[in-house]
C-alpha positions as CSV (number, residue, x, y, z in Angstrom):
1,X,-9.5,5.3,6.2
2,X,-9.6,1.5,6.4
3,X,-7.0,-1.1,6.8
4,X,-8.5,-3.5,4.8
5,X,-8.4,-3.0,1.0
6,X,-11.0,-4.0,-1.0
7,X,-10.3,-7.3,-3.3
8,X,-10.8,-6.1,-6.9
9,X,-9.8,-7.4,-9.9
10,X,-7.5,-4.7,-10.7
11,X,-6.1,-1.8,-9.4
12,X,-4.8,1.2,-11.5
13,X,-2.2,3.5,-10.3
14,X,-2.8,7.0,-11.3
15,X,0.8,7.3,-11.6
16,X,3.8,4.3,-11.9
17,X,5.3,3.0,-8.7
18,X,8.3,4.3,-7.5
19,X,11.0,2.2,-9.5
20,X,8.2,0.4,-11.5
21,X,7.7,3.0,-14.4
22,X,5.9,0.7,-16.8
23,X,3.5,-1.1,-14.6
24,X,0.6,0.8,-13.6
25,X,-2.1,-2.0,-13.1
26,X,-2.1,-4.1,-10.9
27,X,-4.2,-7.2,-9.3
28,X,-4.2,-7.4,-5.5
29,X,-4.1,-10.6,-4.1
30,X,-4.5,-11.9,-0.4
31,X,-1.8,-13.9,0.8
32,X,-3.7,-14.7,4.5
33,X,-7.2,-15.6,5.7
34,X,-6.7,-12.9,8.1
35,X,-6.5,-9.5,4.8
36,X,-3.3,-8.5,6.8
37,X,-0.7,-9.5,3.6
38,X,-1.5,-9.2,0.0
39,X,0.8,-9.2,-3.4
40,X,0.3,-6.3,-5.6
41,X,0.8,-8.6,-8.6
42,X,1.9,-6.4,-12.5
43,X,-1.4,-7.3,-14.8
44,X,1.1,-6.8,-17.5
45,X,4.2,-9.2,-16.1
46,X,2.7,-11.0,-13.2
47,X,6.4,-12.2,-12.0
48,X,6.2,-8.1,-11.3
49,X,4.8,-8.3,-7.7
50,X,5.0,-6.1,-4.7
51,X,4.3,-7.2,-1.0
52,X,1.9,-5.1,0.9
53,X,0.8,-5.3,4.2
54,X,-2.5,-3.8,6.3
55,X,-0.7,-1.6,8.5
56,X,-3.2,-2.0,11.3
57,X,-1.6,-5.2,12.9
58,X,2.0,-4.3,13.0
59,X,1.9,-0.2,13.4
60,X,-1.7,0.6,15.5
61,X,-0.7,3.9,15.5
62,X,-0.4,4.7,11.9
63,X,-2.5,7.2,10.5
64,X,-0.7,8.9,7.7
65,X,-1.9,12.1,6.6
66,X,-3.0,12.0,2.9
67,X,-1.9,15.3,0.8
68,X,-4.4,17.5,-0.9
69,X,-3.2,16.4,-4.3
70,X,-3.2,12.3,-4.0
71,X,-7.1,12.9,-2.4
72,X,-7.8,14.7,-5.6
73,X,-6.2,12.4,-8.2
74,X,-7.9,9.8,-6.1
75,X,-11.1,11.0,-6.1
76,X,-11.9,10.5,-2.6
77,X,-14.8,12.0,-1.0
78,X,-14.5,10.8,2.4
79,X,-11.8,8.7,4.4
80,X,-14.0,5.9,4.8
81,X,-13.1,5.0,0.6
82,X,-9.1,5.0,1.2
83,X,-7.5,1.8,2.4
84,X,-3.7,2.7,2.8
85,X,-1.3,-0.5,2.5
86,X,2.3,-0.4,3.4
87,X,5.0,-2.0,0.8
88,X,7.3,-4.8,2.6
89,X,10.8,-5.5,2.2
90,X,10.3,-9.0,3.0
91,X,14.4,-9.4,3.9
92,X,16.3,-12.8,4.3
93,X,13.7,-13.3,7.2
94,X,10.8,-12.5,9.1
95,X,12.9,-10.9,11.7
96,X,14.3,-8.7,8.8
97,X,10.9,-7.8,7.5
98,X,10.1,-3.9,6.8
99,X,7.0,-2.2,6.0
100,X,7.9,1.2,4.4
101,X,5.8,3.7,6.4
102,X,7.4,6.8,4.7
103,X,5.6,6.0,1.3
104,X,1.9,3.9,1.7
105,X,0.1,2.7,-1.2
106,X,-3.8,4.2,-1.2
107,X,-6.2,2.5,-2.7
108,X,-10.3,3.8,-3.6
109,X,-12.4,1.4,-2.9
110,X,-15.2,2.4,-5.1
111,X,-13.0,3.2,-7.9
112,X,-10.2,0.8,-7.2
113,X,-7.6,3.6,-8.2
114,X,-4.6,3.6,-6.4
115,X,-1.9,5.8,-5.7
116,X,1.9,5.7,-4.2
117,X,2.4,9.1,-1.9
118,X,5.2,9.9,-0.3
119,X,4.4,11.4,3.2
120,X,6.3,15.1,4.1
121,X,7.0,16.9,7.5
122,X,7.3,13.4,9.3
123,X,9.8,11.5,10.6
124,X,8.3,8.3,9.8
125,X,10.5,5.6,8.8
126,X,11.3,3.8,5.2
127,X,12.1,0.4,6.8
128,X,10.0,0.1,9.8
129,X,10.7,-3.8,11.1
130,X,7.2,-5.6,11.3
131,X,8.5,-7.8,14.1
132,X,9.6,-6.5,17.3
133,X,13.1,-7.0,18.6
């Protein structure tokens, strides 16, 4: 798996975003030089946007297991074409900033078709702070 999506001009979810049920394509924009924070902007009502973050910076350790049935809607033949993302809460701060671990955004890169899983059998949290206290 990467951390680093690649930039296409749009993404389509195989199924809607958790809370988003009539947006399923999106454009992904960086927000940083660096490819750590992107917007996952609605093609169809772009004041529709999601933050996403590379999880790679913040949580080194991160290596979610992808289920059987998000690789196959996915069509991914091999780790190396997943990028996973992690949807912020970008709070009233950057101290109150959360990356939600529990449910990461994966992308195919050669297909640029994307997919929301939620994770099971972890303990992983849904508002992990990206800064340190």
């Amino acid at each position: 798996m990467s951390d680093v999506p690649a930039a296409g001009p749009q993404v389509d979810f195989v199924a809607p975003l958790m809370g988003l049920a009539e947006h399923t394509s999106f454009t992904l924009v960086p927000l940083d030089e660096d490819g750590v924070l992107y917007a996952l902007r609605s093609v169809r009502d772009p004041q529709v946007r999601l933050l996403v973050v590379a999880p790679g910076r913040f949580f080194p350790g991160y290596t979610p297991e992808i289920d059987d049935e998000t690789v196959s809607a996915l069509d991914l033949r091999d780790a190396t074409e997943a990028a996973v993302l992690c949807v912020v809460n970008p709070g009233t701060d950057p101290a109150s900033a959360t990356a939600n671990l529990l449910a990461p955004v994966v992308i195919n890169h050669r297909s640029m078709r994307a997919a929301q899983t939620v994770l099971v059998g972890t303990d992983l949290p849904l508002r992990a702070p990206l800064v340190a206290a």
